[in-house]
C-alpha positions in Angstrom: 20.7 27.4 5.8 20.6 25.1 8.7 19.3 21.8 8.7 16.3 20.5 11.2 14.6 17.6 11.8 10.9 16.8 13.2 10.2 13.5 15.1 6.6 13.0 14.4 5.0 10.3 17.1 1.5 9.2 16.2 -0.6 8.6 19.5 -4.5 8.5 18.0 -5.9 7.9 14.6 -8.0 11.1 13.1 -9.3 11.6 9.6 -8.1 15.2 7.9 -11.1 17.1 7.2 -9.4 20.2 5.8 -6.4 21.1 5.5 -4.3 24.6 4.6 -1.1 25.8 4.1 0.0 29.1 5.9 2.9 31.4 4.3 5.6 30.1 5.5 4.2 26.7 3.6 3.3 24.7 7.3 0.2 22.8 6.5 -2.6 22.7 9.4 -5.1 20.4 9.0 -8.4 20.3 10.9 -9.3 16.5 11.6 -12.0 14.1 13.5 -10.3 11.9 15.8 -11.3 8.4 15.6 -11.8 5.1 17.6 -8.3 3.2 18.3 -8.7 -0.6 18.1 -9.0 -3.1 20.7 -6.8 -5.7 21.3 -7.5 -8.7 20.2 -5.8 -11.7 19.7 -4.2 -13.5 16.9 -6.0 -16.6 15.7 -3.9 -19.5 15.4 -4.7 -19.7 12.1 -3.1 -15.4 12.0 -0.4 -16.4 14.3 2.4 -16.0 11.2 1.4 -12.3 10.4 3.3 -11.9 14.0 6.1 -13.9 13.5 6.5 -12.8 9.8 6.5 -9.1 11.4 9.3 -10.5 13.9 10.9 -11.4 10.9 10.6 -8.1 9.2 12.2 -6.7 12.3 14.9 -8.6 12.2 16.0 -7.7 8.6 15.3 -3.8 9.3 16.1 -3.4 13.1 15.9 0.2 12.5 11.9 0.1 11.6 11.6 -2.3 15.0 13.4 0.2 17.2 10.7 3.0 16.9 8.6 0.1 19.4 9.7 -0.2 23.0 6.6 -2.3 23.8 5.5 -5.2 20.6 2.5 -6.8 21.0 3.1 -9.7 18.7 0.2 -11.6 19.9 -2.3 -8.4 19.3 -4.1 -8.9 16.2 -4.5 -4.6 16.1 -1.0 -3.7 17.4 0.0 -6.2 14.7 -2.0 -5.5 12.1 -1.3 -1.3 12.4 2.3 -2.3 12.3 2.0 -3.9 8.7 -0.3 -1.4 7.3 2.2 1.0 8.3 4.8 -0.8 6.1 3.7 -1.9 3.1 3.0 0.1 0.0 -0.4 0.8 -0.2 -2.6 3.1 -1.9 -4.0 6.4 0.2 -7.1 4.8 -0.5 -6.7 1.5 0.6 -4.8 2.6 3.9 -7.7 4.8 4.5 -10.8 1.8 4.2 -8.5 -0.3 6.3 -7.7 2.0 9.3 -10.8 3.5 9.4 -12.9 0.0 10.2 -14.2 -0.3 13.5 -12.2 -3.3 14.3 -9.4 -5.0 12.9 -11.0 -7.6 11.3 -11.1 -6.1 8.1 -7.1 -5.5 7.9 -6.4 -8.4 9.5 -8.3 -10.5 6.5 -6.9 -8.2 3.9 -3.4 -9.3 5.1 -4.0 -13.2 5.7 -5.0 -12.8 1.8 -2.1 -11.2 0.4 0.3 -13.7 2.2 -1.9 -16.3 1.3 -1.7 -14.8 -2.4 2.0 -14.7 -2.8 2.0 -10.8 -2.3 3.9 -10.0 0.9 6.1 -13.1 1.1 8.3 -12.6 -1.2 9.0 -9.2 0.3 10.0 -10.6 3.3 11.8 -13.5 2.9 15.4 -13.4 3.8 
């Protein structure tokens, strides 16, 4: 049996309504598309959850690569970035992402730095 791969490139945010596995095992999902974020700009007072990213890049360049374009400086570009690291429930992922805005995520993270929980995981 041969090997294959699938890149998967995300390019809008949806929410799966239904989803259903055909024979062959594929699973199709019918899903609402939602609302991307604005950009916005980091607070000074947010201005480390950019350079601790930078810093996350740095220590796994590989995770870095899959961006030609980083928007340090975007509160949403930045925030999406970490959500998409860090090991969160399904749960929580979901109530973040699906906010209007990216105020929500963007508190959520300020918190867990502030509370010890991401900076230890990204020290180096």
């Amino acid at each position: 049996m041969t090997a294959c791969c699938i890149t998967v490139s995300g390019i809008k945010k949806f929410r799966v309504k239904h989803v259903e596995a055909d024979d062959d095992g594929l699973r199709q999902a019918t899903v609402d598309w939602l609302e991307g974020w604005d950009t916005a700009e980091l607070s000074d007072e947010n201005q480390f959850l950019g350079e601790r990213l930078q810093d996350v890049y740095k220590k796994f360049p590989q995770i870095g690569e899959l961006y030609l374009h980083r928007f340090f400086d975007d509160a949403a570009w930045v925030s999406q970035r970490w959500l998409e690291v860090l090991p969160l429930d399904c749960n929580h992922f979901e109530h973040l992402v699906t906010q209007p805005d990216c105020s929500v995520a963007v508190d959520f993270l300020t918190q867990a730095f502030k509370a010890g929980d991401i900076e230890e995981e990204t020290r180096h």
